[in-house]
N, C-alpha and C positions, 0 to 999 in steps of 0.2 A: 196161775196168776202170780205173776211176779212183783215184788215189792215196788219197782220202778212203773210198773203199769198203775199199780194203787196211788202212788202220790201222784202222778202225773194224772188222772182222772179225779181225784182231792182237789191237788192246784186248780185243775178246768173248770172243776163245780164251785169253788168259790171268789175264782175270778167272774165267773156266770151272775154268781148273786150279788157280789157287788155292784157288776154292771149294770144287772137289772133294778136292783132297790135304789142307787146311785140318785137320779131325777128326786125321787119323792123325800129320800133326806137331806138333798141340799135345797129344795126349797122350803123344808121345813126349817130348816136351820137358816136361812139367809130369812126368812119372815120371823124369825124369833129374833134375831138379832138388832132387826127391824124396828118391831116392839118394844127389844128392852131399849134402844135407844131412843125412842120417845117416851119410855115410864122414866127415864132418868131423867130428860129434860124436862118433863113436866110436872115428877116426883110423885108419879103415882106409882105406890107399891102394892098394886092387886095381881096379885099369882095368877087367877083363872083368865085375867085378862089374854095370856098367850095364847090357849087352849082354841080358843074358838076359830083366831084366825090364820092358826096351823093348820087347822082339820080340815078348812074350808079350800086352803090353797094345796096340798096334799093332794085332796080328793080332786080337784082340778087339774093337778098334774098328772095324777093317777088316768082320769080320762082324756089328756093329753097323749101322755105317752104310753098309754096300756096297749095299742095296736103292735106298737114297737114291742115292749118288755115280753109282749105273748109272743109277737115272731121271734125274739132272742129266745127265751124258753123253750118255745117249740122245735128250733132248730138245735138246742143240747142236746133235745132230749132223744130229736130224728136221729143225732149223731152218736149218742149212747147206745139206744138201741138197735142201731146199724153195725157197732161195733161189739154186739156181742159173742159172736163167733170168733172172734180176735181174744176176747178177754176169758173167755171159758177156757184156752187151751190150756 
């Protein structure tokens, strides 16, 4: 196994998980942002306030897009394991 085969299978795995996590932290992050911009306007400063209605849209996205994130996974992992006879020489 050559050093060029290591990074180049590194690079794929974590272009992989960004792609895959990608959905559930931007909509975490676009409903926080969401939030703080109505605790600022209306000057409520309670922290737990975020929490609930990240987890709820997360999880919504998560059952959104989990068919997808599993076929993306599924086909790394078809394509690692297909290529292990390549990587073992």
């Amino acid at each position: 196994m050559n050093p060029e085969l290591i990074i180049h299978i590194s690079s794929e795995t974590l272009k992989a998980i960004l792609l895959i996590s990608m959905p559930m932290l931007l909509s975490g992050l676009i409903v926080g942002i969401i939030i703080s911009i109505i605790q600022v306007m209306t000057q409520i400063q309670e922290m737990t306030l975020t929490f609930v209605p990240k987890i709820i849209v997360v999880f919504i996205t998560m059952m959104i897009c989990g068919p997808w994130m599993l076929r993306k996974l599924m086909d790394f992992t078809i394509n690692i394991f297909s290529n292990i006879p390549n990587i073992i020489r």
